[in-house]
FITOR-500252 format. One record per atom (N, C-alpha, C): atom name; residue number from 0; x, y, z negated. Coordinates in nm, 3 decimals. Each point is the difference from the previous one (the first is absolute). Last residue first. Example, Ala and Ser with C-alpha at 12.3 -4.5 7.8 and 13.67 -1.06 7.14 Angstrom:
<sites>
SITE  atomo  num       xx       yy       zz
SITE      N    1    1.285   -0.225   -0.708
SITE     CA    1    0.082    0.119   -0.006
SITE      C    1   -0.077    0.109   -0.073
SITE      N    0    0.029   -0.572    0.007
SITE     CA    0   -0.089    0.119    0.000
SITE      C    0    0.090    0.120    0.000
</sites>
This chain:
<sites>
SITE  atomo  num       xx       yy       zz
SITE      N   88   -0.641   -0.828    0.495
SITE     CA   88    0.101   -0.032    0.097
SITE      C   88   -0.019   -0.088    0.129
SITE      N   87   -0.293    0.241   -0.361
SITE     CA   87    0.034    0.059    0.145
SITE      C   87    0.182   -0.036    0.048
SITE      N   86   -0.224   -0.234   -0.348
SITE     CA   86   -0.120    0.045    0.157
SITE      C   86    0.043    0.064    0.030
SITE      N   85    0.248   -0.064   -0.404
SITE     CA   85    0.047   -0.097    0.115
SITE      C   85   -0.122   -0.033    0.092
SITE      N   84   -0.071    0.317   -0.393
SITE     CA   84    0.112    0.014    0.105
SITE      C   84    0.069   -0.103    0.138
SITE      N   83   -0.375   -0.085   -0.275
SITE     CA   83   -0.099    0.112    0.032
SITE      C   83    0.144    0.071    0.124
SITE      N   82    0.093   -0.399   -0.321
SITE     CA   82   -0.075   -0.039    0.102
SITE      C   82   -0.025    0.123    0.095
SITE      N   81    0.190    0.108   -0.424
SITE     CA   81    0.126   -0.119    0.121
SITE      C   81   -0.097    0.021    0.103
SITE      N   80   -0.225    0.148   -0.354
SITE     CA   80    0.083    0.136    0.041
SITE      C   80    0.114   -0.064    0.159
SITE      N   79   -0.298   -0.350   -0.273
SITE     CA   79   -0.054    0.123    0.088
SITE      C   79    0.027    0.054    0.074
SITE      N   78    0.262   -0.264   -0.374
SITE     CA   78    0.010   -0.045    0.128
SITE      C   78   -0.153    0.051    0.098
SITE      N   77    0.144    0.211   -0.396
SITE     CA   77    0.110    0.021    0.089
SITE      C   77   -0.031   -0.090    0.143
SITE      N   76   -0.468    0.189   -0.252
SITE     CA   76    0.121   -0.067   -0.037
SITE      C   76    0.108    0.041    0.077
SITE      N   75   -0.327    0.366   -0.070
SITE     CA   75   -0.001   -0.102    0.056
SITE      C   75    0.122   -0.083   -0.085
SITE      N   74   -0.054    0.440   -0.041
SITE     CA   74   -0.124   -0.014   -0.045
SITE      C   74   -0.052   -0.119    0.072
SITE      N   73    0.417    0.235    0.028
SITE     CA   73   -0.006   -0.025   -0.134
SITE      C   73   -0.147   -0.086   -0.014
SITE      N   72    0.142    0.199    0.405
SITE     CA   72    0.100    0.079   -0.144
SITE      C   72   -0.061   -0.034   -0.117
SITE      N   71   -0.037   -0.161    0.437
SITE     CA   71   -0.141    0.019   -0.043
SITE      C   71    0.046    0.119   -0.098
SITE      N   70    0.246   -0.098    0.482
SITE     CA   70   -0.009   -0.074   -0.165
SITE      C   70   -0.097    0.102   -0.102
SITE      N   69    0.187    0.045    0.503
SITE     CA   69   -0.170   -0.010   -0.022
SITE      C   69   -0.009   -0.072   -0.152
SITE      N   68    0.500   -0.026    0.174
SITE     CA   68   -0.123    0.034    0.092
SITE      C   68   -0.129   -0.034   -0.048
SITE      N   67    0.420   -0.122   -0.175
SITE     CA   67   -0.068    0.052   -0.027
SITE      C   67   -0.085    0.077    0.067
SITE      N   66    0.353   -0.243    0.211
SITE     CA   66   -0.014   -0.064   -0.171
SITE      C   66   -0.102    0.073   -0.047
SITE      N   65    0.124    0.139    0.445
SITE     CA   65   -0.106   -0.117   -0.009
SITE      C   65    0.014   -0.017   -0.183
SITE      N   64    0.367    0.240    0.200
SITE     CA   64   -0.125    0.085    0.040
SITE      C   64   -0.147   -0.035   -0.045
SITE      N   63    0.450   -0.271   -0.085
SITE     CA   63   -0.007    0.101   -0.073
SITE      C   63   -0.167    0.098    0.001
SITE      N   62    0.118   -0.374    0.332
SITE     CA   62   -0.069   -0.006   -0.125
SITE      C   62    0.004    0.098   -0.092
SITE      N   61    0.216    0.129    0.391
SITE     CA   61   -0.130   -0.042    0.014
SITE      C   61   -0.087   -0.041   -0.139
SITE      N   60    0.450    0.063    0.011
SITE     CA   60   -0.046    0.124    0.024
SITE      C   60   -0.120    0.028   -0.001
SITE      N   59    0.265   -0.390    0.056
SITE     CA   59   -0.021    0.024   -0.145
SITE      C   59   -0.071    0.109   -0.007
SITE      N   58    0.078   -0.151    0.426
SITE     CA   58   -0.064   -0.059   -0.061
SITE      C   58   -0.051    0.029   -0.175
SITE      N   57    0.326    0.231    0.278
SITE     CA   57   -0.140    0.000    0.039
SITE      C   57   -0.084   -0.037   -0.098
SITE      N   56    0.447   -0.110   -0.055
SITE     CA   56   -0.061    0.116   -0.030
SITE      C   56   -0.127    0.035    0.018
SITE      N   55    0.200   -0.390    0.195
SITE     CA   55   -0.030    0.020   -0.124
SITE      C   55   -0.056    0.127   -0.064
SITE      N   54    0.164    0.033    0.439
SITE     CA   54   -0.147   -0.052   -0.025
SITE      C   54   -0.055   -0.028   -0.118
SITE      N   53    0.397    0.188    0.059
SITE     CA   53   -0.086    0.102    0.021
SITE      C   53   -0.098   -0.085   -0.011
SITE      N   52    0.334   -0.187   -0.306
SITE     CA   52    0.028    0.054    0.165
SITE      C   52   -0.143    0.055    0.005
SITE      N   51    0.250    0.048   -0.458
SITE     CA   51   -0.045   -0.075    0.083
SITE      C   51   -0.016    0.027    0.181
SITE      N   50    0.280    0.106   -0.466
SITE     CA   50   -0.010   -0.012    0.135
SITE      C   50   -0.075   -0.077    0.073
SITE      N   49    0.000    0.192   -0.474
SITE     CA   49   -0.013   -0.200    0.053
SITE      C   49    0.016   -0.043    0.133
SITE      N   48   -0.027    0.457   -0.173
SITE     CA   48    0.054   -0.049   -0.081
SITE      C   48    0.030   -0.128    0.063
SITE      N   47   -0.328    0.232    0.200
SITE     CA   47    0.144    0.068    0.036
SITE      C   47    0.132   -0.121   -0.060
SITE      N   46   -0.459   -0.057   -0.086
SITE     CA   46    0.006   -0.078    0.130
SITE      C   46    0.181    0.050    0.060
SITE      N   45   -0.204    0.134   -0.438
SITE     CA   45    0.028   -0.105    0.005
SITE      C   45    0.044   -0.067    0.116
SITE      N   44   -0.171    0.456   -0.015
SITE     CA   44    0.154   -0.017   -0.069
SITE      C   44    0.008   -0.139   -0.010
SITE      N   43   -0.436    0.113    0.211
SITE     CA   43    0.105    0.027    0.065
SITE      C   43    0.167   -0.033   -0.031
SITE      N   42   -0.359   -0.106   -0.257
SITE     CA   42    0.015   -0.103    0.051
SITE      C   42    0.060    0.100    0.148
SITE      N   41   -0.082    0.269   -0.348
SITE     CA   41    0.062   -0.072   -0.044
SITE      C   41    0.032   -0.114    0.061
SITE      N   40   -0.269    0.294    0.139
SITE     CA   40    0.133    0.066    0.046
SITE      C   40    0.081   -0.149   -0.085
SITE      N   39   -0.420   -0.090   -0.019
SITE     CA   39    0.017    0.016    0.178
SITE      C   39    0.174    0.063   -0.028
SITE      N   38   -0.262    0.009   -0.372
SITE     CA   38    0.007   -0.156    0.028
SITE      C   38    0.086    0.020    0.103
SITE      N   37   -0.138    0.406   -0.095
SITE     CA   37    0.078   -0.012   -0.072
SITE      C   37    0.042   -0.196    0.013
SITE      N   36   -0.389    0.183    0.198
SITE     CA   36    0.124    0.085    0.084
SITE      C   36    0.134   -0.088   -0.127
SITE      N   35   -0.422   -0.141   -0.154
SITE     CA   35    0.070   -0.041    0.155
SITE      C   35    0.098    0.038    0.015
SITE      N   34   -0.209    0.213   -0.355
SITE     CA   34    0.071   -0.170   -0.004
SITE      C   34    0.067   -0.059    0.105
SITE      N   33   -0.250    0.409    0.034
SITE     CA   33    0.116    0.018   -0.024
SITE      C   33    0.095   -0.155   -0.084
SITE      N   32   -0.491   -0.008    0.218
SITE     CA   32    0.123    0.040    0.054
SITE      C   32    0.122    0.055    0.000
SITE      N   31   -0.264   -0.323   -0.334
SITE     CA   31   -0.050    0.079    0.044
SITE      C   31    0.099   -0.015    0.123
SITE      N   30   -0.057   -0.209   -0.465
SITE     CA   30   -0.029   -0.084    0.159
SITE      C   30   -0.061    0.087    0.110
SITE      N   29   -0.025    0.196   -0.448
SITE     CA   29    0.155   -0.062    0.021
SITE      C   29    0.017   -0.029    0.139
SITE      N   28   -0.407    0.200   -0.109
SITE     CA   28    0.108    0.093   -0.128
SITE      C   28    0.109   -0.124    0.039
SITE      N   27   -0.296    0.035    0.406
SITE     CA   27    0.002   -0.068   -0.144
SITE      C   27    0.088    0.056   -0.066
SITE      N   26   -0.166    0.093    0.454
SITE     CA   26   -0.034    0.110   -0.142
SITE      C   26   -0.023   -0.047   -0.160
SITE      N   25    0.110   -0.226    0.519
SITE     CA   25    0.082    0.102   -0.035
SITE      C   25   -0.013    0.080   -0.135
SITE      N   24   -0.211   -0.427    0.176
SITE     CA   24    0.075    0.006   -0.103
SITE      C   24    0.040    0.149   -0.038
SITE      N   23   -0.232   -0.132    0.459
SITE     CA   23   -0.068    0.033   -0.159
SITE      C   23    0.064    0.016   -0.098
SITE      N   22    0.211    0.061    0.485
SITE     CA   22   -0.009   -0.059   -0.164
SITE      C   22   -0.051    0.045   -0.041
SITE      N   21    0.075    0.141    0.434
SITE     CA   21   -0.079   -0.089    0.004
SITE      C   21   -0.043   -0.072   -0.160
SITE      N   20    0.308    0.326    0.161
SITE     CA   20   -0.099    0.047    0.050
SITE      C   20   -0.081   -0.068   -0.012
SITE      N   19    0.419   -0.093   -0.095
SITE     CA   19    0.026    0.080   -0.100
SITE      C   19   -0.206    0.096    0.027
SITE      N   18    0.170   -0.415    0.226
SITE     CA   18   -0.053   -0.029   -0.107
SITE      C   18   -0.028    0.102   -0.091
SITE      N   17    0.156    0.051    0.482
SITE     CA   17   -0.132   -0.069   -0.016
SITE      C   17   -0.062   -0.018   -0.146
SITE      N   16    0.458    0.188    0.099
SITE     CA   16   -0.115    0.104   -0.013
SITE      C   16   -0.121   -0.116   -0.014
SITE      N   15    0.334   -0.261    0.029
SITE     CA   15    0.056    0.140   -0.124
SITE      C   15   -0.135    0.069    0.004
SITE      N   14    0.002   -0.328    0.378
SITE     CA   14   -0.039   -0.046   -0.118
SITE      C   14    0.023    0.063   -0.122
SITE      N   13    0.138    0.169    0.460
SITE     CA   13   -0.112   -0.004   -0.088
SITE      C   13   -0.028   -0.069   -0.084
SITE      N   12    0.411    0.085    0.074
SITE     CA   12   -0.073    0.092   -0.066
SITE      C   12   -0.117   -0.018    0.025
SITE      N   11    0.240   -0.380    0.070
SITE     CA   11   -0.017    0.073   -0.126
SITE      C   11   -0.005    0.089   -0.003
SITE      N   10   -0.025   -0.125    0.400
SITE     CA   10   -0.081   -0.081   -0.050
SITE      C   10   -0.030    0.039   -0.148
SITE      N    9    0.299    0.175    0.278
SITE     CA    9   -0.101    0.050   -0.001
SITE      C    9   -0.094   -0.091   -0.024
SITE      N    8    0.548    0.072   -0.115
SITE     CA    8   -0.094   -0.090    0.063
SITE      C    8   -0.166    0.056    0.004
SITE      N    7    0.337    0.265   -0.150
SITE     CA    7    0.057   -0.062    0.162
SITE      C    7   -0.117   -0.058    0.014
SITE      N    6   -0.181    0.336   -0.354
SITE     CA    6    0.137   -0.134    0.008
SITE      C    6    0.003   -0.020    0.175
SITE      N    5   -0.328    0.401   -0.303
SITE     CA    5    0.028   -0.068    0.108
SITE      C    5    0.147   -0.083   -0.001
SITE      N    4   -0.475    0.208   -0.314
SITE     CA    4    0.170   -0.011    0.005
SITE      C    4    0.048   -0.077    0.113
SITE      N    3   -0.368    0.315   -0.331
SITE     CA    3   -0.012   -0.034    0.157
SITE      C    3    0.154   -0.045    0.027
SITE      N    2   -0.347    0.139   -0.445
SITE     CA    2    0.117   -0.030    0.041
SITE      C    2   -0.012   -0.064    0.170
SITE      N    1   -0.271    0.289   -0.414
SITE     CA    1   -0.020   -0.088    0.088
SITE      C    1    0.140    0.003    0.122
SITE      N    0   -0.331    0.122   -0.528
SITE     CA    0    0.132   -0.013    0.054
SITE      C    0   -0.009   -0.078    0.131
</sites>
């Protein structure tokens, strides 16, 4: 499966595509890329919901992208799966 998605801001699409091209994680039976997408719309409806302002948004948008980036799916601890995601912030 391979997804290509473009936003106003062009920072987040590349960072959308960078990870959907770059994650080891992608072929975990959970901590995959349909986890994401589905994280991502959902922290779309929250940012709607909670009016936030665009940068907020951003921002949430961002970690959403990052919370699971490159997670082991299972075959590491949680605080690993943390560390391995917060390098590529």
């Amino acid at each position: 499966m391979y997804y290509k998605l473009y936003f106003d801001d062009d920072a987040l699409t590349i960072a959308f595509n960078f990870i959907f091209d770059k994650s080891t994680g992608s072929r975990n039976p959970y901590h995959n890329c349909n986890h994401l997408l589905v994280a991502f719309k959902n922290a779309i409806d929250a940012a709607k919901y909670e009016k936030l302002s665009k940068s907020d948004t951003k921002n949430l948008l961002f970690a959403t992208l990052l919370h699971d980036i490159n997670h082991s799916g299972g075959k590491t601890d949680d605080k690993t799966n943390v560390d391995r995601s917060k390098s590529y912030c």
